[in-house]
C-alpha positions in Angstrom: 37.0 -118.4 121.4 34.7 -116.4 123.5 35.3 -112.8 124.1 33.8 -110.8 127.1 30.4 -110.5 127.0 28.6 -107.2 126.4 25.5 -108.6 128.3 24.6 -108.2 131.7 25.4 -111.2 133.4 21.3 -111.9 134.1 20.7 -111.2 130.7 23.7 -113.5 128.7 21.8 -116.6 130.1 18.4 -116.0 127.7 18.9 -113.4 125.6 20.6 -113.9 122.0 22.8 -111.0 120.7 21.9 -110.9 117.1 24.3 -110.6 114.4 24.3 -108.6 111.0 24.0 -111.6 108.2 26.8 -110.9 106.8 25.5 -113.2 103.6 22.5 -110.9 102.6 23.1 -109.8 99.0 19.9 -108.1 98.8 16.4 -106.6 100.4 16.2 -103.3 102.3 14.9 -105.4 105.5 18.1 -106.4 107.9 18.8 -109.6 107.9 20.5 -111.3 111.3 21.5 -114.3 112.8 20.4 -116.3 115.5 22.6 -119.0 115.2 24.4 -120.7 113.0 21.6 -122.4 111.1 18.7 -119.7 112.1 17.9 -116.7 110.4 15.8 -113.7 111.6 13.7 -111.0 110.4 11.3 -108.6 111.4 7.7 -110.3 111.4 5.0 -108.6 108.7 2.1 -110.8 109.2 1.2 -111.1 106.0 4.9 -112.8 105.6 3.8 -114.8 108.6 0.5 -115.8 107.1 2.2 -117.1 104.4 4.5 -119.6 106.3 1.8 -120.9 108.9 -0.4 -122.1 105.4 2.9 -123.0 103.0 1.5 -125.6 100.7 3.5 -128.8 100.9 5.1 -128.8 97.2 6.5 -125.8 98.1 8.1 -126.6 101.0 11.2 -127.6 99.6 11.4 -124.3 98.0 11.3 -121.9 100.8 13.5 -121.8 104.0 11.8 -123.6 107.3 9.8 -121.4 109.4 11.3 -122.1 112.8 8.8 -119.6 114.9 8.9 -116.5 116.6 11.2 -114.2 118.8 11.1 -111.1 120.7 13.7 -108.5 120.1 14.4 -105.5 121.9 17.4 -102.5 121.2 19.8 -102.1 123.7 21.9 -98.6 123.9 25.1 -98.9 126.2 26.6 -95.5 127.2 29.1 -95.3 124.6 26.1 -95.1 122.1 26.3 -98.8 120.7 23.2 -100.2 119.8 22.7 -104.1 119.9 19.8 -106.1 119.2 18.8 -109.1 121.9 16.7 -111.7 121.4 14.4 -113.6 123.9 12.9 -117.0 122.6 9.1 -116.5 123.3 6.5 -119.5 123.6 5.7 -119.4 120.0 9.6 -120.9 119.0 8.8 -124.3 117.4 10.8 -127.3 118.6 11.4 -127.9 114.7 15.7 -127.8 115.3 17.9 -126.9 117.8 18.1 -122.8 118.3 21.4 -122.3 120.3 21.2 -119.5 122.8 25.1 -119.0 123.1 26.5 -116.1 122.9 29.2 -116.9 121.2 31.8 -114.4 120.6 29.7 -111.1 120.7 32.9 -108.8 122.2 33.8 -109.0 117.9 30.2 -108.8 116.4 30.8 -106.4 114.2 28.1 -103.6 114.9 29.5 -104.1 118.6 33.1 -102.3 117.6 31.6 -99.5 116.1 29.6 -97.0 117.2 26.0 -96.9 114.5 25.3 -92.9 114.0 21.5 -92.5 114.9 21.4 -89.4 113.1 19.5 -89.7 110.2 20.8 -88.9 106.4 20.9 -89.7 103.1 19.5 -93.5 102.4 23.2 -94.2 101.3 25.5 -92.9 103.8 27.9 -94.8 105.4 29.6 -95.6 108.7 33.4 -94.7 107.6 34.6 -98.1 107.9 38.7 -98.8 108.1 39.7 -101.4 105.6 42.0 -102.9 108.6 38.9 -102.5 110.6 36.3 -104.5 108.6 38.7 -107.3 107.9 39.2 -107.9 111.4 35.5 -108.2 112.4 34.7 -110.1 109.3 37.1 -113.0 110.4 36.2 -113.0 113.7 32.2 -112.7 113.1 32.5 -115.3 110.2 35.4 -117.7 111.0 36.8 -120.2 108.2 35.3 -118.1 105.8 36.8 -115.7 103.0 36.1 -111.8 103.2 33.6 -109.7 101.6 35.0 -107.0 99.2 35.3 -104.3 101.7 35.4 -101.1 99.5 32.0 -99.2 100.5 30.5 -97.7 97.2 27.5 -98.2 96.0 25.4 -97.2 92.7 27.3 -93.9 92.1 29.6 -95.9 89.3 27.7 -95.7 85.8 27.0 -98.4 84.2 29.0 -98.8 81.1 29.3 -101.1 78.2 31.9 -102.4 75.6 31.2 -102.3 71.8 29.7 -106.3 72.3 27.1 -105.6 75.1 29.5 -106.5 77.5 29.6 -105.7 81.5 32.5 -104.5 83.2 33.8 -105.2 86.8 32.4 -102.2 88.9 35.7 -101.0 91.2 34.0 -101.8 94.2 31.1 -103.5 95.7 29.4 -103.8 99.0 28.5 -105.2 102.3 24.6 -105.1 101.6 23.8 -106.7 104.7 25.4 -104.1 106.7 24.2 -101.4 105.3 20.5 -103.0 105.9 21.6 -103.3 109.4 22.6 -100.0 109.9 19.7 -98.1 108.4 17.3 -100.8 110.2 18.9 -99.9 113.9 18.7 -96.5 113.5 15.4 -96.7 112.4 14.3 -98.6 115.4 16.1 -96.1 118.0 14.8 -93.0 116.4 11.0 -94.3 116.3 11.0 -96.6 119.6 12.4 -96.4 123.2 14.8 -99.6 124.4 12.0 -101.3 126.3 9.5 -101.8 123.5 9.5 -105.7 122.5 9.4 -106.0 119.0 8.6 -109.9 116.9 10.9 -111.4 114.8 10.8 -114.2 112.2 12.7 -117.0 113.2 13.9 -118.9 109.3 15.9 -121.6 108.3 19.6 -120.1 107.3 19.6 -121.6 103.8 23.6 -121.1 103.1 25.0 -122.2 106.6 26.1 -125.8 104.6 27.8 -123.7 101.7 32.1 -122.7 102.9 31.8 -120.3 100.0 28.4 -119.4 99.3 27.7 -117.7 96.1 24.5 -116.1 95.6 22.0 -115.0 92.8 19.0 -112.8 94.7 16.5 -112.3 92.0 13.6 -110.4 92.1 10.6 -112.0 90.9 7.7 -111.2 88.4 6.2 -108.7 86.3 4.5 -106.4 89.1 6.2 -106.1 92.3 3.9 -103.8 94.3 1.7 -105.3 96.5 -2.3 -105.0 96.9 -1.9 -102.5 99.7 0.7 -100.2 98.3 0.0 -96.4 97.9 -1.1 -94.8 94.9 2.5 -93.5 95.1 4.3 -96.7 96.1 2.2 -97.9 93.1 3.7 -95.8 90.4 6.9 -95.9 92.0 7.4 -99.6 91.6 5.6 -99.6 88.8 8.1 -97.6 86.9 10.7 -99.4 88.6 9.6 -102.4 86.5 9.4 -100.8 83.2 12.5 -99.1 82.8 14.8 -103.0 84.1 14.1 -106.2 83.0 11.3 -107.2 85.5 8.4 -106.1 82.2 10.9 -107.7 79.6 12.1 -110.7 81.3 9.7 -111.2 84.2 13.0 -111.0 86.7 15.7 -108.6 87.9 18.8 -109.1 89.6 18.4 -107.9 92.9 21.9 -108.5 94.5 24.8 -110.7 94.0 27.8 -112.4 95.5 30.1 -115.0 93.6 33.6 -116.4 95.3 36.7 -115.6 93.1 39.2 -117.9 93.4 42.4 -115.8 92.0 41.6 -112.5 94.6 40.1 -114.5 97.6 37.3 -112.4 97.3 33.6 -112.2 96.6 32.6 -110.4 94.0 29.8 -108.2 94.8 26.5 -106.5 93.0 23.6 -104.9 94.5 20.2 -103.8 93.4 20.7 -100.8 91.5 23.2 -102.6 89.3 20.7 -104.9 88.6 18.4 -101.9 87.8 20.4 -101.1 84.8 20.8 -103.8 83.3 19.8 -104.6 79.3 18.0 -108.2 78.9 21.8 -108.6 77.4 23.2 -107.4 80.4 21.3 -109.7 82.6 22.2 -112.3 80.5 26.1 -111.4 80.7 25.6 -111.2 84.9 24.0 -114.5 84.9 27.3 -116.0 83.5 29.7 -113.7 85.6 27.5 -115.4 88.6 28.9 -118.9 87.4 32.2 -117.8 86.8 34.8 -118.2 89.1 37.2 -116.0 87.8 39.5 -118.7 86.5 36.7 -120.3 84.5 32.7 -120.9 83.9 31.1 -123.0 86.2 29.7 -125.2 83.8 28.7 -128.3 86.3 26.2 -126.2 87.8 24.2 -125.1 84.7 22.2 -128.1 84.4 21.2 -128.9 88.3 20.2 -125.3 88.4 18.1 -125.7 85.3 16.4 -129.1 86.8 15.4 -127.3 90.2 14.1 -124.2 88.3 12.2 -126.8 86.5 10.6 -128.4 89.3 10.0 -125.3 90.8 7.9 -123.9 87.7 5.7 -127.3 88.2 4.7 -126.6 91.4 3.8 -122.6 90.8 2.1 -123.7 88.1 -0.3 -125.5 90.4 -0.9 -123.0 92.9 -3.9 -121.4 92.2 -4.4 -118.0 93.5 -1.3 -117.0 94.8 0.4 -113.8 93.8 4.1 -113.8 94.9 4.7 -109.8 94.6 8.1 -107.8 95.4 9.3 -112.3 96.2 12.6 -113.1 95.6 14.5 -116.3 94.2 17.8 -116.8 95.6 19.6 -119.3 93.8 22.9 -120.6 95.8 25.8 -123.1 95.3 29.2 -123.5 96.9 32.4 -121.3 95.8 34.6 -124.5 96.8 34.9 -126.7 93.5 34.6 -130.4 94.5 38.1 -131.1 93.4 37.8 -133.5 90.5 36.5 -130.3 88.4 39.1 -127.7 90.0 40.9 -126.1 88.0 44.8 -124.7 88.4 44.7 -121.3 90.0 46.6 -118.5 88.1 48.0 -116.4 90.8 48.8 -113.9 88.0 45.3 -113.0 87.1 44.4 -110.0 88.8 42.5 -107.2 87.4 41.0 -107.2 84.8 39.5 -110.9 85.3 39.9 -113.2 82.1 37.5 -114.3 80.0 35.9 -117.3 81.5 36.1 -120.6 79.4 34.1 -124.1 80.2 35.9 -126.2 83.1 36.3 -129.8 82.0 34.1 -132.6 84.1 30.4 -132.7 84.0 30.3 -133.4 88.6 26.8 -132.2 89.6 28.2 -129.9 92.3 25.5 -129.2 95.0 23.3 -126.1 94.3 20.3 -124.8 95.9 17.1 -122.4 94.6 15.0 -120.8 97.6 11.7 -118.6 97.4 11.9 -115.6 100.0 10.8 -112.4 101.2 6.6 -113.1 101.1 5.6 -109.5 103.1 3.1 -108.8 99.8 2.2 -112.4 99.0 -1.4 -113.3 98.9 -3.2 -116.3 98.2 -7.1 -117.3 99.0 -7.5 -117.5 102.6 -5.0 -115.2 103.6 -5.4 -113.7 107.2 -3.8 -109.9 105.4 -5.9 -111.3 102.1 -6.8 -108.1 100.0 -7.6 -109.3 97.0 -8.7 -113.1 95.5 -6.7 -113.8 92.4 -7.6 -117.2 89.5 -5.0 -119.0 88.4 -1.8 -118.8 88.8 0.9 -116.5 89.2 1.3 -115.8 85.7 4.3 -113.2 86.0 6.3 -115.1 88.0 6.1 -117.9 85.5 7.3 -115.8 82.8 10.6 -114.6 84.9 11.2 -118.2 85.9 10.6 -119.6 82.0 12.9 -116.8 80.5 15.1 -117.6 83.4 15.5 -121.2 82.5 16.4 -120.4 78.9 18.6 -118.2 79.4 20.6 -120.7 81.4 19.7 -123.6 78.9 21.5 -121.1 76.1 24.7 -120.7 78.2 24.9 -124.2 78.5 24.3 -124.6 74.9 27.6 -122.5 74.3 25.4 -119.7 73.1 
């Protein structure tokens, strides 16, 4: 299904008309995609620094760094602004980068005008609910629909007598949101002709149908050597007052696949801000249930990856992985020996999750991302050397572990 093309016919045969990923459950920096297996971002080169000297063991651990693009905004005369890609000579041969268009007359930012006027850091395009449903099918075929209702961290945070966390009413389309601030950002501050580079990364979900996903934000300190005395404080307090000082990790956004709406159930970063040690402990299970029932098959494969994971940072002397995220990831779709019946009836509010019989090891996935503050001896954007290592990130991935070892232990 291709749909008329927005490009110029000299420009559809090189450029790539980048996408809002419409998987991006947290960051502030927009997300895209480049094709079906290839992510992009904007390039910090301290980020890049960091992917052209990746230690080996940690490959496995982070997405593959494909190479560079350059990306320039494009306003038509309706006001529509589109990002387009040009491979550059620095693109690495390591996969296949499809330059198709694909369907870009339904990319999503393509049906509706972005406002470039500036406000509030959480306005929002008024999306129709008929309207977002439609681009979300035909941007993301084969694939179920984001929540669509647009709210964000107005809803307070409530709890029930046990600690508990309710559903929120409504949850968002983080990655849009990114993708809207980001554009407007780039036409207010640069003309269409300036070239600007973009990472070129390894799409880490493009092998899940449904994929659920835990972005968590790593460490005890997430400013980085070069941040402001402001920026300092800021993040600073940021820490203290969520569980980044008690736990050494935050939740940073979330999506999980509910099988009795259809939907995925989403949570963003200031819901994660909120939260109690008790409350992160409750979302960690809510991420691993399905609405029908906990996803017990995952719990220890998750737990075994952490593990390994924690071997290798261990190891890696001088690194500091500050404002990094962990994103861990697994499939919605239940291999079917371990689904269970669905209860059409089960609406709002969800039941209580109980253990799913079967012990299959379903396929999950743990990622490192997001390394703009990273540093390490030998850094290119090095400010400071560091001993040791990482000793903040260790303590959110070791409470992390047993916190999933207790929910597997029933407790």
């Amino acid at each position: 299904m291709v749909g008329q093309s927005p490009l110029d016919p000299g420009e559809s045969r090189t450029a790539v008309l980048l996408e809002p990923f419409v998987h991006q459950v947290g960051g502030h920096m927009s997300m895209m995609t480049y094709d079906e297996h290839t992510v992009c971002k904007p390039l910090v080169s301290q980020e890049l620094s960091f992917y052209e000297s990746l230690p080996l063991a940690m490959r496995q651990f982070t997405p593959q760094y494909k190479g560079i693009v350059s990306v320039h905004l494009r306003k038509d005369s309706l006001g529509n602004l589109t990002l387009l890609a040009s491979p550059s000579l620095q693109t690495e041969s390591c996969g296949r980068l499809d330059n198709a268009i694909g369907d870009s007359s339904v990319t999503i930012w393509h049906k509706c005008k972005w406002a470039a006027s500036t406000g509030s850091e959480h306005e929002l395009v008024k999306w129709s609910h008929t309207q977002l449903t439609k681009t979300f099918k035909d941007s993301c075929p084969g694939k179920m629909l984001l929540r669509t209702d647009l709210q964000y961290h107005t809803d307070p945070l409530l709890e029930d007598a046990n600690g508990n966390q309710p559903e929120r009413a409504s949850s968002n389309p983080w990655g849009l949101h990114c993708h809207r601030q980001h554009l407007n950002r780039m036409s207010s501050k640069h003309n269409e002709h300036k070239l600007h580079q973009f990472l070129l990364l390894e799409n880490v979900v493009s092998k899940y149908r449904y994929p659920c996903i835990l972005d968590l934000k790593m460490g005890t300190r997430q400013h980085g050597d070069d941040a402001s005395e402001e920026k300092k404080a800021r993040h600073i307090k940021k820490c203290e007052q969520s569980t980044s000082a008690s736990l050494g990790v935050r939740i940073c956004g979330m999506q999980v696949y509910q099988v009795d709406t259809g939907h995925f159930l989403c949570k963003d970063k200031y819901y994660g801000r909120k939260l109690s040690p008790e409350g992160f402990r409750q979302t960690l299970r809510q991420f691993l249930c399905n609405g029908n029932h906990l996803r017990t098959d995952l719990l220890e494969p998750i737990i075994l990856r952490l593990k390994a994971l924690l071997s290798v940072i261990r190891k890696q002397s001088s690194y500091r992985f500050y404002s990094s995220s962990l994103l861990i990831i697994y499939d919605g779709q239940e291999p079917k020996e371990n689904t269970a019946p669905l209860d059409n009836h089960l609406r709002f509010p969800k039941p209580k999750c109980s253990p799913a019989p079967g012990s299959h090891h379903s396929r999950v996935d743990v990622r490192m991302i997001d390394f703009a503050h990273t540093t390490f001896k030998g850094s290119k954007c090095n400010h400071t050397t560091y001993d040791g290592p990482d000793h903040g990130y260790i303590f959110g991935l070791e409470n992390l572990i047993k916190i999933l070892q207790n929910l597997s232990e029933g407790k």
